[in-house]
N, C-alpha and C positions, 0 to 999 in steps of 0.2 A: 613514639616514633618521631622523629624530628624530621623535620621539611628539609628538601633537597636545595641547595646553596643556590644562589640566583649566578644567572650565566646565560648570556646573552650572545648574537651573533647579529653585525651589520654589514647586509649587502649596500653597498653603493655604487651607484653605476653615473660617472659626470657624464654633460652632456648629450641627456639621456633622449633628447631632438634628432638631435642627428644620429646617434647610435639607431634609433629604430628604426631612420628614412634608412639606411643602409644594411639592416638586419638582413635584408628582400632584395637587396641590390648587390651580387656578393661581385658583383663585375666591375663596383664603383667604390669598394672601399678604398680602395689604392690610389684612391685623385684625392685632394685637397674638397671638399666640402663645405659648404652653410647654410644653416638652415635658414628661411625669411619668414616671419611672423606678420600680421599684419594684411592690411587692406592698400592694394594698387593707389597709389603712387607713394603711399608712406607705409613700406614694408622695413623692417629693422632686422637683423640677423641676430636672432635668438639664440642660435646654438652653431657649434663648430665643430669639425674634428681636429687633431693638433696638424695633419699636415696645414691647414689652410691659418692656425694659429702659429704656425712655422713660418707661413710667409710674411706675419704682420697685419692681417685681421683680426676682427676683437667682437665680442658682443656686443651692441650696442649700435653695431653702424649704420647706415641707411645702407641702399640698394645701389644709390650712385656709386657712394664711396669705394663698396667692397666689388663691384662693375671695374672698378681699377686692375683689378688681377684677374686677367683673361682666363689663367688656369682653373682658376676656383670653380666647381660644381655647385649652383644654385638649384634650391630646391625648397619651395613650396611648406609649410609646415603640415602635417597631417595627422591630424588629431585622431582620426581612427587605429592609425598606424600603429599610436604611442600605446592607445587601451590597449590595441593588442598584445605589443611587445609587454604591458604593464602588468598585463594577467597572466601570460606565460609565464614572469617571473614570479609572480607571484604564489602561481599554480606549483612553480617548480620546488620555490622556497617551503609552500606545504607540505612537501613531500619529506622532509627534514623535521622536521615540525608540526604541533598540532595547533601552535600559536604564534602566529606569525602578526607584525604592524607594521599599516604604510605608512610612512610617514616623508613621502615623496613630496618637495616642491615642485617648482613650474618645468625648471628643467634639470632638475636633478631625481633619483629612482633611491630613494631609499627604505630600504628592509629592513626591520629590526625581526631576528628568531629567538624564543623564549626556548633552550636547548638544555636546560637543566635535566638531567633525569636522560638522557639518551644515548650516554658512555656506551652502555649496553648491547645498543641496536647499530652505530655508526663511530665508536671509538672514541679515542681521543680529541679534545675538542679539535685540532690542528687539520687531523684525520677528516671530519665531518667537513670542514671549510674548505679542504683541499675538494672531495667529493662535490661540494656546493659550486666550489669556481668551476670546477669542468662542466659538469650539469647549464650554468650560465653561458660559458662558453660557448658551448656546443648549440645554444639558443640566437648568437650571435650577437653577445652584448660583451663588453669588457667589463668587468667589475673588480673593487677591492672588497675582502673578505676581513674585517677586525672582528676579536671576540674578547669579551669581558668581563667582569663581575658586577659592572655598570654598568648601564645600558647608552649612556648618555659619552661615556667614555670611546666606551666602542663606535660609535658615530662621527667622534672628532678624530680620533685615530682614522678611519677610514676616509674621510676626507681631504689629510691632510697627506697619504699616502701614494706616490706614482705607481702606474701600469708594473713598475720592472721590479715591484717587492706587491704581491697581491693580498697575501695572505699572514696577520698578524696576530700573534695569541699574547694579552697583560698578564704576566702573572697574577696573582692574588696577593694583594694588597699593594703594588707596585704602579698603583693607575695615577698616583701625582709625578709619578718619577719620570716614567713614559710619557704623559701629558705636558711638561712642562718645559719641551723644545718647541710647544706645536704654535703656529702663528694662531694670533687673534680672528684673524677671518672665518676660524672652525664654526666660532659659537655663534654667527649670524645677528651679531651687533646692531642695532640701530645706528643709525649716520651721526645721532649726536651723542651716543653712549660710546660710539669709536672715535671721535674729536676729543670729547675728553680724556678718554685712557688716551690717546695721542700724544695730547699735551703734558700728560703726566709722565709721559716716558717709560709709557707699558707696553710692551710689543709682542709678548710672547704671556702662555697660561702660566708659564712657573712664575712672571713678574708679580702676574694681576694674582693668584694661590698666595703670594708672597704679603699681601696688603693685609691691615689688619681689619675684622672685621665690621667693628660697629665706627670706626673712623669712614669704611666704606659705606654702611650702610647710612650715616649722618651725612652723607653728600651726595648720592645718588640713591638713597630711597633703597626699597625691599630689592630691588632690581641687583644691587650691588651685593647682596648675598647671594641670590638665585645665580650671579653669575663667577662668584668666587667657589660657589659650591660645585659647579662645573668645569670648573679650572682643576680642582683638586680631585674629581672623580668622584666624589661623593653623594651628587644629589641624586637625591629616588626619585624615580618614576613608577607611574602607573600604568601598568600595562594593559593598551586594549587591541585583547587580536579580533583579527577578523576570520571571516571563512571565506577564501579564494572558491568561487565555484568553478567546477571545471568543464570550461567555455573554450571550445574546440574552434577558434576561431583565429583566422586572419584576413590582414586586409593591407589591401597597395593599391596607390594613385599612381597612375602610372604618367611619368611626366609630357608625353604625347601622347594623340589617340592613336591606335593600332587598330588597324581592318584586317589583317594575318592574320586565319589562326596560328598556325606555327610559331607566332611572336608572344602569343595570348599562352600556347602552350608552355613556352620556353620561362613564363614568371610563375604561373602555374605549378612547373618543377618544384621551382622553390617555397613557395609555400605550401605544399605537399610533403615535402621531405620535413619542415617545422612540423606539418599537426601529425606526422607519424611519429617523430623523436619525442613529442609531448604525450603520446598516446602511449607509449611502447614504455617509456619510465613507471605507467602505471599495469604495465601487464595487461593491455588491453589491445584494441585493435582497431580499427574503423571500419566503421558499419555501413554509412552512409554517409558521402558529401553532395555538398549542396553549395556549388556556384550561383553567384549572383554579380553579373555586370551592369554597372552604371555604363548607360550608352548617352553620345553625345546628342542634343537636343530634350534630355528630362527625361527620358526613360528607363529601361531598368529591363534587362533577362535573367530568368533563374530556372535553372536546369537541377535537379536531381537525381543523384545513380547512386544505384543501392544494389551491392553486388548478392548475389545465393548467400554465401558465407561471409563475418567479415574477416579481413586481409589488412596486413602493412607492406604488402607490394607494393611500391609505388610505381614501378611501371605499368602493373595491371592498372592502377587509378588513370594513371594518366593516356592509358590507352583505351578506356570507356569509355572518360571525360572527351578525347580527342572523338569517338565516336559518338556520344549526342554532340554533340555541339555540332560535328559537322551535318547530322542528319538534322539537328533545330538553330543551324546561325543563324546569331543576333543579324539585328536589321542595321545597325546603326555601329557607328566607332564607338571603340569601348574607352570609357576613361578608369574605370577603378575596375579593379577586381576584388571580390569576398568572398572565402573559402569557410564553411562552416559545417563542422564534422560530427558526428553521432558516435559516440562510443561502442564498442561490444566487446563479451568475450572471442576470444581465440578458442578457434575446434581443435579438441582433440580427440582423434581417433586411437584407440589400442585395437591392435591387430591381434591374429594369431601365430602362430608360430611359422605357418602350413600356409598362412591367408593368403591371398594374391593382393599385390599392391594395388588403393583406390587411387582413379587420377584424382588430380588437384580441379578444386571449381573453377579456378581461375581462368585454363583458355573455354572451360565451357562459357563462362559469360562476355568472353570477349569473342564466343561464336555468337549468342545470341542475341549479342548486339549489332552486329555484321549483317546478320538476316532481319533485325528489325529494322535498320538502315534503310532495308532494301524491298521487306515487304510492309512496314510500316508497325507498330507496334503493337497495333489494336490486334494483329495476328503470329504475333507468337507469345508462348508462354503453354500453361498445362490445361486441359480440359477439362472441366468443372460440370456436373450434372447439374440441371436447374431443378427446380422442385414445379416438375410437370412432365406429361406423358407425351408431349406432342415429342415428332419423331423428330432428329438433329436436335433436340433441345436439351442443349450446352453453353458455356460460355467460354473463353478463354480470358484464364486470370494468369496475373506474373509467377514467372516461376518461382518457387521458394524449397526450402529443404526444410521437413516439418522435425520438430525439436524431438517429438516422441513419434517414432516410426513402429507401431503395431509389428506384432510378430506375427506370422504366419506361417500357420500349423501344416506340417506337409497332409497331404489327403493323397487317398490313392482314385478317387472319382476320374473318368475320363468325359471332360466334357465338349461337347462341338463348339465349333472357333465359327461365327458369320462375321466373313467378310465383307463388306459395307462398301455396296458401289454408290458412289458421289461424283454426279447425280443420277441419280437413280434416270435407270434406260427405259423408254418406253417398249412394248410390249404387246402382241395379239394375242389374244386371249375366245376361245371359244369355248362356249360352258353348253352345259349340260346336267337339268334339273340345279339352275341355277350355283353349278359348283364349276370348277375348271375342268376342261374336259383335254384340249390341243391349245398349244404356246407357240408361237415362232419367236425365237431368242436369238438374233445374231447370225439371221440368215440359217436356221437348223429349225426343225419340229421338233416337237417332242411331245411325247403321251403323259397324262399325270396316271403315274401307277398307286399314289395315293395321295392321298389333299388331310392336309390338319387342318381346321379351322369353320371358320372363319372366327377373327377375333376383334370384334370394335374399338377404336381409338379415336377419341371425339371429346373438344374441349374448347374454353374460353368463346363461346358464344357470343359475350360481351362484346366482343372486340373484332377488328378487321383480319384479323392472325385466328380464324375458328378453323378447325378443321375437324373430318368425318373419316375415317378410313376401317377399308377392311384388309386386316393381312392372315396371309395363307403361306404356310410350312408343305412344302412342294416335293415330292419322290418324281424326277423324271425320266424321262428313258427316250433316246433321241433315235432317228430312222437306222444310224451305223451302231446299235448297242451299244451308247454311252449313258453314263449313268447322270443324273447333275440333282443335288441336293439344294434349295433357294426357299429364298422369301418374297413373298411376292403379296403385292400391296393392291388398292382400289379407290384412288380418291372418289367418293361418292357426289362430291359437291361438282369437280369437275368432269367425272363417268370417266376414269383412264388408270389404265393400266401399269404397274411401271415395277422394273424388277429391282428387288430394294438392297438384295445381297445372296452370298451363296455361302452353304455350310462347306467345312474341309472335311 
């Protein structure tokens, strides 16, 4: 069996600074841009987008300089921003691939995919790259897509390529031919390896492909092959992938502090609609997100919402998130915001034919966060039996929907329902040979026509929470012949009577 032919794919994204401060800013792609690196007062501008290299800024400048053009949108460099926009592509490029390398500079994003072997699953190479750029796209980065039999080929191809041709496929065996229009700059020359070819009057890879080569290598060393081998398409590499995890994250500085929420929601949007488009290419869903604000003065809030099922609603997200936050706002202006997401699968339900439609989880969790807004949260969710006899003893845990739901068997038993008065009412109580003899309940008499009991309930002595009771299953019968079925209790500790529920 012979190995599958080597064929490679490089993403590049220029300018990869400012592409990310704008991924999250889709209100500010349309102004002139730069990014500032650096510490106050000698911040330089790192990166740009072409409107603001349309007006005659450059990398390199200082802060004064490029303060020249009023238009230009200044902005901060932000290093979380970049890991983020770094792994989404990264994350995405996986998805194509099971071998993916970074092999990004400071401002530049470059991908290399090992795509040998994947005709099968995503087509044609051209086919796959086209797929790849939209997937990028859609992430809100521009990128050019080259694909090669090289690896090193495809990287200078891409580099060397504008926004308004994205997508390049070398024939096979064709990589010096293609190669050899491309300027010098592709292959990242040192300042005095570019002086020299300079001076020689090499300008372009078909010149420098064109030298002969132990003439080149007798005057500029091993380097002088390594770099004619690159000219011409042919030098190997070794490939080391890595494994993108998949890190449901983003993150934005936001250039003022905001004390709105409504202004908090509105960036919010946006990075909600990223980690569902990252989420949803995997067939998945979100489970759980988890905000986290840097507030100003050093501090930090972090809220969690974890809906019953998980959803790529994004209005339901943003309409939870809008309720904790308003029932737990931060103390402080917020400077950053981080959105950090949980995976799950999606529910499916199959019906019957016959079945009645189930509602969706979704406004029920946006009911019960309305009511825990409102009675707090320690009090809602489902009733939990504790592992003890004392009476009320429950607890209330969060609601969830359990993964294996028990069947149950129909029976034909008819059993009595005790309805549970809370708090239990007090009660006179007249006995007779120490049993219940006459009740007054609610302003009424009534005779016991027969008494079950008594039954002891008595526990945790240890502790300040002990109790003693006796309860009594009660047939009563009132002065106008009604009838009333109850339970009826006897704290021993405090001597009082108290009616605890009535049967139906």
């Amino acid at each position: 069996m012979t190995p599958p032919t080597e064929l490679y794919a490089c993403l590049y994204a220029r300018e990869f600074p400012a592409q990310a401060m704008l991924r999250l800013r889709s209100g500010q792609r349309s102004e002139p841009c730069a990014v500032l690196d650096g510490d106050p007062p000698q911040q330089t501008v790192c990166s740009l987008n072409a409107r603001a290299r349309a007006l005659g800024a450059q990398a390199g400048m200082t802060r004064v300089e490029v303060e020249t053009w009023p238009q230009i949108l200044l902005l901060a460099r932000a290093r979380n921003e970049e890991a983020a926009a770094k792994m989404a592509l990264l994350e995405c490029a996986g998805a194509f691939s099971p071998r993916v390398e970074d092999r990004s500079t400071d401002t530049e994003l470059i991908c290399a995919l090992d795509i040998a072997g994947t005709g099968k699953l995503f087509g044609a190479p051209d086919r796959l790259a086209a797929r790849l750029l939209d997937r990028t796209c859609a992430l809100g980065i521009n990128a050019v897509i080259a694909v090669s039999r090289n690896l090193h080929a495809s990287v200078c191809l891409a580099k060397s390529q504008s926004l308004k041709s994205r997508v390049h496929v070398i024939p096979n065996g064709e990589e010096a031919r293609t190669l050899e229009s491309l300027p010098l700059s592709v292959l990242e020359l040192s300042e005095n390896h570019a002086q020299t070819l300079s001076l020689w009057g090499i300008h372009n890879l078909g010149m420098l492909a064109a030298l002969p080569e132990q003439e080149l290598i007798a005057r500029i060393g091993q380097v002088g092959k390594h770099l004619r081998l690159l000219a011409r398409g042919e030098l190997p590499h070794f490939f080391q992938p890595i494994e993108p995890p998949l890190a449901l994250e983003e993150h934005m500085e936001l250039d003022s502090p905001i004390e709105l929420l409504d202004s908090l929601l509105f960036v919010t949007d946006v990075m909600l609609q990223q980690l569902i488009l990252r989420v949803t290419a995997r067939m998945l869903a979100l489970a759980a997100v988890t905000i986290t604000l840097s507030l100003d003065g050093g501090g930090s809030h972090s809220r969690t919402v974890r809906p019953a099922l998980p959803s790529c609603d994004r209005r339901l997200w943003l309409k939870l998130l809008h309720l904790d936050l308003a029932a737990h706002p931060p103390q402080a202006a917020i400077l950053s915001v981080r959105l950090a997401a949980e995976p799950g699968s999606t529910g499916k339900v199959q019906l019957g034919l016959f079945s009645p439609q189930i509602p969706e989880s979704g406004p029920l969790d946006v009911t019960l966060a309305r009511i825990a807004k409102i009675v707090g949260e320690e009090n809602v969710g489902r009733a939990v039996l504790c592992d003890t006899h004392q009476p009320e003893g429950f607890r209330i845990e969060r609601f969830v929907i359990p993964k294996d739901v028990p069947r149950r068997l129909p029976t034909s038993h008819v059993h009595a329902v005790l309805r549970t008065i809370r708090p239990p009412e007090n009660v006179h109580v007249v006995l007779c040979a120490h049993r219940p003899k006459r009740i007054r309940f609610r302003q009424h008499i009534y005779m016991v026509i027969r008494a079950y009991g008594p039954w002891m309930v008595r526990g945790e002595w240890w502790s300040r929470q002990r109790w003693r009771q006796q309860q009594w299953d009660l047939w009563l019968r009132s002065d106008n012949d009604s009838t009333l079925f109850c339970r009826l209790i006897r704290d021993l500790i405090l001597d009082r009577w108290q009616m605890a529920g009535l049967y139906d």
